[in-house]
N, C-alpha and C positions, 0 to 999 in steps of 0.2 A: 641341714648342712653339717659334714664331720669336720671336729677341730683335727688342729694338730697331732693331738694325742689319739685319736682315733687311727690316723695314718702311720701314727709312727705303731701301732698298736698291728695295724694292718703288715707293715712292712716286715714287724720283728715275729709275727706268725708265718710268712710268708719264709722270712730265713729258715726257719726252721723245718717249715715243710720242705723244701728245697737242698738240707738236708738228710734229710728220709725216702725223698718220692722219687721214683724213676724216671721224671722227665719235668720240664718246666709245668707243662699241661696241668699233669697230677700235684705236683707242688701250688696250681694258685688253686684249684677248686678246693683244695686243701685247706687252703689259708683264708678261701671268702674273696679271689680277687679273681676280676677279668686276665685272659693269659696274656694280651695285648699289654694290662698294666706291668706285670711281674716283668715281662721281656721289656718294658720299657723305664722300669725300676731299676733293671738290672745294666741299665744303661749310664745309668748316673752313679758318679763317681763314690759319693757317703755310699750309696746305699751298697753298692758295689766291696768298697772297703768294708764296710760291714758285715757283707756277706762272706766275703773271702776270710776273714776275723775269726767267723763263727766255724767256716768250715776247718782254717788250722785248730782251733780248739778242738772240735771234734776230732781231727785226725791225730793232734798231738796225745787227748786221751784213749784213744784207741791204739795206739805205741805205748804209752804206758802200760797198758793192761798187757798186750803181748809181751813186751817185757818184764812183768812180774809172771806171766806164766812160763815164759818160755826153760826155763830152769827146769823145770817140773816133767816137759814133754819132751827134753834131751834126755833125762831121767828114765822117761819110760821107753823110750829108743834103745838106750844104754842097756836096760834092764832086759826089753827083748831079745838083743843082739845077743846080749850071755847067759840066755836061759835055755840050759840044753833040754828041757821039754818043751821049749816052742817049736814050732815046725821049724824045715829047715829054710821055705820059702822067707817063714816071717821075721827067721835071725839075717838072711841075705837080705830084706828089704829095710829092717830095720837101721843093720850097719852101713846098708847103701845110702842112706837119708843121711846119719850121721856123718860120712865122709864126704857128701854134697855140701851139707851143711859148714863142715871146716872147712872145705876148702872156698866156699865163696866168702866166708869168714875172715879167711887169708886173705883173698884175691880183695874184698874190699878195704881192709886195713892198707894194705901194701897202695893201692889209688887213693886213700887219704894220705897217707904220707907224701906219696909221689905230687898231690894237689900241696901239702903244708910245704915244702918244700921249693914249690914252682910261686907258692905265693909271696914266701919268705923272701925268695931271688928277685923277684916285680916289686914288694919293699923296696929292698934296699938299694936299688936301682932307681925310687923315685917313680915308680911307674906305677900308675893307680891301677 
């Protein structure tokens, strides 16, 4: 008979395949568990919060690292756009990325605000 710690052993394997695998299936053969269990794990609230836990950590480290590279790869944009021995295809593709890039750069700042803004007014209005 498995204790506790067997299960919890089983479950915190299971997060993890879960995310890496392509689908639930591949996530419990992964982990050593029936797919009926994992779907039916995932039904329950810890384990569920757990899961969801692990995937914002994952995704939160995966924004960090974009975000320390992404400096580096506007850089080499930058550096194609004004390199007049690059083709001319790959200075136009290059600048085109970059001008996509600011502009939804813009376009998102300007819907943060417009949200800081609409929240600040439902403040102080009392309205949650």
């Amino acid at each position: 008979m498995s204790g506790h710690g067997d299960k919890q052993r089983l479950q915190d394997g299971l997060i993890a395949a879960l995310l890496v695998s392509p689908s639930i299936e591949a996530a419990a053969k992964t982990a050593g568990v029936a797919k009926s269990t994992a779907l039916r794990w995932l039904t329950q609230p810890q384990f569920r919060r757990d899961y969801d836990a692990a995937r914002q950590q994952a995704l939160d480290g995966a924004l960090q690292y974009l975000r320390q590279t992404i400096v580096g790869c506007v850089a080499v944009l930058y550096n194609i756009a004004l390199n007049p021995s690059a083709s001319d295809m790959a200075r136009i593709a290059a600048s085109g990325r970059l001008i996509d890039f600011a502009l939804r750069g813009v376009e998102l700042q300007e819907c943060v605000q417009r949200l800081q803004r609409l929240e600040e007014h439902f403040l102080q209005k009392g309205t949650p």
